[in-house]
C-alpha positions in Angstrom: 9.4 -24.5 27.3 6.4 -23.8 25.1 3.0 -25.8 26.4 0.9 -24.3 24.5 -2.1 -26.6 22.8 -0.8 -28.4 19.6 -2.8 -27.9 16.6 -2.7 -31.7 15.1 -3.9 -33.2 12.0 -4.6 -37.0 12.0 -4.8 -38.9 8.8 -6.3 -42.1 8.0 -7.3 -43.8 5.0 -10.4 -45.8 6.7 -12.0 -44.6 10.1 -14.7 -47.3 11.3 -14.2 -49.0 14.2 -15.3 -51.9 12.4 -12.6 -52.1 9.4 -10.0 -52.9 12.2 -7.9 -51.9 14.6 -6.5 -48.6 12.9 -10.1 -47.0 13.1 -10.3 -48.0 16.9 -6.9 -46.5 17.8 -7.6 -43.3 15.4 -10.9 -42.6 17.3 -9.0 -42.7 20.8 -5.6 -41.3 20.4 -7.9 -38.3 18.6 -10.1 -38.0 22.0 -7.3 -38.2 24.5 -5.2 -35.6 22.4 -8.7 -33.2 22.8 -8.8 -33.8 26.1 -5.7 -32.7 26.9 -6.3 -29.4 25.3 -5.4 -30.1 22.0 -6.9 -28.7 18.8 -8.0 -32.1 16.7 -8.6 -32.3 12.7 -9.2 -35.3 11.6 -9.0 -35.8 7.5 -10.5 -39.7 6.8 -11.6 -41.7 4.0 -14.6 -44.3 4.0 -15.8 -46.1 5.9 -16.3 -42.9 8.9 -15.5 -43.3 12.1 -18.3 -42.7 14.9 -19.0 -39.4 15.6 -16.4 -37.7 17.2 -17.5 -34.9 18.8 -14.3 -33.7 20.2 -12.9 -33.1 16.9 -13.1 -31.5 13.0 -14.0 -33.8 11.1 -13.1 -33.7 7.0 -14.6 -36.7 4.9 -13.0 -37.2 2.2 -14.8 -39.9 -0.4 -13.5 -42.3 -3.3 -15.9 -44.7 -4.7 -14.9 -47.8 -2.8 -13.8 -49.8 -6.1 -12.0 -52.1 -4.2 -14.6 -53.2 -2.0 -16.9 -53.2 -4.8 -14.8 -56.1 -6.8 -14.7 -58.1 -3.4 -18.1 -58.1 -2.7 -19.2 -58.8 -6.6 -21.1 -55.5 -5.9 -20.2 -54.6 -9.9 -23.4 -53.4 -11.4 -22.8 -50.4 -8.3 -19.2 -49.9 -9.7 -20.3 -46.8 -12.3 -22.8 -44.3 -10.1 -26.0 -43.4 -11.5 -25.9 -40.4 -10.9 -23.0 -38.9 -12.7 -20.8 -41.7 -14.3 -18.3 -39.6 -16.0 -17.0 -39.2 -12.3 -14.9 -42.2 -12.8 -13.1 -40.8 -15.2 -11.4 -38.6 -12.9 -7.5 -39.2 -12.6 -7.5 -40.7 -9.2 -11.4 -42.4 -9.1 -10.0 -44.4 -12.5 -6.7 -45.1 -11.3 -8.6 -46.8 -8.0 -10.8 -48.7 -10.7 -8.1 -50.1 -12.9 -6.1 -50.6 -9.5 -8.5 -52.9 -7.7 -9.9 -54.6 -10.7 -5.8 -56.0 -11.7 -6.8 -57.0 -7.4 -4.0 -54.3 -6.1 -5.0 -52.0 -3.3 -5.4 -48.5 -4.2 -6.6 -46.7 -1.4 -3.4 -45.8 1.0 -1.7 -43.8 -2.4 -5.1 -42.4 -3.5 -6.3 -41.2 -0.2 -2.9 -39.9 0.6 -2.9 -37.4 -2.3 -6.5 -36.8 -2.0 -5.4 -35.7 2.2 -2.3 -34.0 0.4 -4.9 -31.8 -1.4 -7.1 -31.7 0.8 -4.6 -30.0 3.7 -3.1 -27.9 0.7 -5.8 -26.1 0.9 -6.4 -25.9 4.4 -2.9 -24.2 4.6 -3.8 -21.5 2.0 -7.2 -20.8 3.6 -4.8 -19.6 7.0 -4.3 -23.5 8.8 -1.8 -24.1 10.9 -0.4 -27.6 11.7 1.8 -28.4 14.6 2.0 -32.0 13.4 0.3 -34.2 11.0 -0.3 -37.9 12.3 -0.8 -40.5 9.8 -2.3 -43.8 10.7 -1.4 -46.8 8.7 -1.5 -45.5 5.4 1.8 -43.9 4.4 1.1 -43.3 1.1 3.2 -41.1 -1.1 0.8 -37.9 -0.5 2.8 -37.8 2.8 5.9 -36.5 1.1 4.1 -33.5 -0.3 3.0 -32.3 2.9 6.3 -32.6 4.2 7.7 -30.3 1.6 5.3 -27.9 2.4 6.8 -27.7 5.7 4.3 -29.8 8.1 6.2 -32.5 10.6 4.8 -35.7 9.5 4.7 -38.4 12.2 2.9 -41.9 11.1 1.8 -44.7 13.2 2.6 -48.5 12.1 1.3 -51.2 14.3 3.4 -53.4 11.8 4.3 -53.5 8.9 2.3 -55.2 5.7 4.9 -57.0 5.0 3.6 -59.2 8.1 0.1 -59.4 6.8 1.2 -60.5 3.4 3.8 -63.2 4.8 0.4 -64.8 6.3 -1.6 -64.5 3.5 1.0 -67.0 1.5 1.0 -69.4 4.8 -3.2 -69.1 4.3 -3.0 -69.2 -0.2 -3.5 -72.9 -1.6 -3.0 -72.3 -5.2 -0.7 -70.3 -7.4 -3.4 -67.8 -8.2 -3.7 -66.9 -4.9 -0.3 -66.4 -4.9 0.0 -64.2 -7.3 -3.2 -62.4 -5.9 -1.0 -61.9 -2.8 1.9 -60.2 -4.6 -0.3 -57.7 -6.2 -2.2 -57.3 -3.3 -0.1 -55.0 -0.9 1.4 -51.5 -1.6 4.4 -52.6 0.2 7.3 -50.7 -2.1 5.2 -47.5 -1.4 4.8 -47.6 2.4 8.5 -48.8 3.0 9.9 -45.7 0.8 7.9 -43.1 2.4 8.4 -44.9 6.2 12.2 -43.8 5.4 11.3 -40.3 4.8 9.2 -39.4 7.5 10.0 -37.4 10.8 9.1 -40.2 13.0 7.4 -43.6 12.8 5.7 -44.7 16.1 5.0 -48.4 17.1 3.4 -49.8 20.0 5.9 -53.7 20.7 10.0 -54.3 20.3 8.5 -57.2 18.0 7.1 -54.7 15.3 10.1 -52.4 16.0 12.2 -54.9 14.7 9.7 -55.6 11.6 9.7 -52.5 10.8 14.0 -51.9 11.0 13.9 -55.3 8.9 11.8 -55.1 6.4 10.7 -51.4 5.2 14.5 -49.9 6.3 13.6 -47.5 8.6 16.4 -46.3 11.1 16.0 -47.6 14.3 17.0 -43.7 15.1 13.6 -42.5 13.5 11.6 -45.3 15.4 9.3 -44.4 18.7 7.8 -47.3 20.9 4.5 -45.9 22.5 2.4 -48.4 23.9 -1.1 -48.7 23.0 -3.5 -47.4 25.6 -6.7 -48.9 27.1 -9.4 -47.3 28.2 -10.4 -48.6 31.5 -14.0 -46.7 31.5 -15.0 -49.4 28.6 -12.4 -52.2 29.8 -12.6 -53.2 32.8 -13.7 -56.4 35.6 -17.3 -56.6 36.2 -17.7 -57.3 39.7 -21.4 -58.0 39.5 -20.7 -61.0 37.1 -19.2 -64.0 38.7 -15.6 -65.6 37.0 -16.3 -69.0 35.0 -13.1 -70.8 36.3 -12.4 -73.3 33.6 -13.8 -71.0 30.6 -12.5 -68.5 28.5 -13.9 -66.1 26.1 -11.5 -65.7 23.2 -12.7 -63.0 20.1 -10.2 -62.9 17.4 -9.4 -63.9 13.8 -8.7 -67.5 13.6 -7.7 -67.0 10.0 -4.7 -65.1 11.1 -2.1 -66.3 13.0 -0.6 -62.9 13.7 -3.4 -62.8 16.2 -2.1 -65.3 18.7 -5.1 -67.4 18.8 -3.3 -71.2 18.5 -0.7 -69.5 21.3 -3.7 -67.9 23.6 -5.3 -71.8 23.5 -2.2 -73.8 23.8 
């Protein structure tokens, strides 16, 4: 049997900690693959993770259109310094995509990875496996006709998130907002076509199977991890018997909060 260290390429379309949990379990899985001998690229679009020292980091930018429009940020929209950049084929498809309120970045960042480990390959790379995280964008099925395994992760799918979002919409316009909103045609089609697609619960399993057609053949359930360095009982710091400490998005009821409190 060959053990020999796995050369692995993670891709992810956002890498803070702080845009959710797809940045906290990209910075983890990455650090417990180095340190089991591992050889760790990491190819991620804004916002960065933390450093990661254990790894190769590759940035790879866009001009945050989408986040722009949300946060009424528009006079930042064109860059002073060189504004013909948004010209480019993919920076202008992001603008036109997020001002109709559609979500461009898992498609754009996937071609701009697929480039990106194109010529990585030519310069002499090797892959074991690439790992996508969440994005599943149709860059993906280029680098699996170059040759590369492609694995992705999907805690669930967005059809989920958007399912809440019409619960949470009052009026027809955010309705409609919801409809345009997620890239859901995209990530089901290329879910289908990947080598494998891991989850971490039978409940997102079966989301997954349902709603974005995926063979329950091509599906792996691998628990998340926890690292008990960071997470774990204080024994300095005395139990409040009748409190509890809950931290978690009220707005989404994905996130158990009314079942954690009842």
């Amino acid at each position: 049997m060959d053990e020999r260290p796995l050369r692995i390429a993670f891709v992810a379309y956002r890498g803070n900690m702080n845009s959710g949990g797809q940045g906290i379990y990209l910075w983890f899985l990455a650090r417990e693959m180095a340190r089991l001998g591992h050889e760790v690229d990491v190819f991620v679009g804004p916002p960065y993770p933390d450093p990661m020292p254990f790894a190769r980091v590759e940035q790879l930018p866009n001009q945050q259109f989408w986040a722009k429009w949300v946060l009424n940020q528009t006079d930042q929209i064109v860059p002073r310094e060189r504004p013909l950049q948004v010209l480019s084929p993919l920076n202008f498809y992001e603008l036109a995509a997020s001002r109709i309120g559609f979500l461009p970045e898992p498609f754009a960042f996937s071609v701009r990875a697929f480039r990106r480990l194109a010529e990585s390959l030519r310069r002499g790379a090797r892959y074991d496996v690439v790992h996508d995280v969440q994005c599943l964008g149709y860059g993906l099925l280029g680098l699996r006709a170059l040759g590369l395994p492609v694995v992705t992760t999907v805690h669930h799918p967005l059809t989920v998130d958007r399912r809440a979002s019409f619960v949470r919409d009052e009026t027809l316009k955010e309705a409609i907002g919801t409809m345009k909103f997620y890239p859901i045609g995209m990530q089901a089609f290329v879910a289908r076509r990947l080598d494998r697609v891991l989850t971490s619960s039978e409940v997102s399993a079966r989301q997954i199977v349902q709603d974005f057609g995926v063979s329950p053949s091509r599906l792996r359930n691998v628990r998340n991890g926890l690292d008990t360095s960071l997470f774990r009982p204080d024994p300095s710091v005395a139990k409040a018997e009748r409190e509890l400490l809950c931290v978690g998005r009220s707005s989404d009821p994905n996130k158990g909060v009314r079942t954690l409190i009842r």
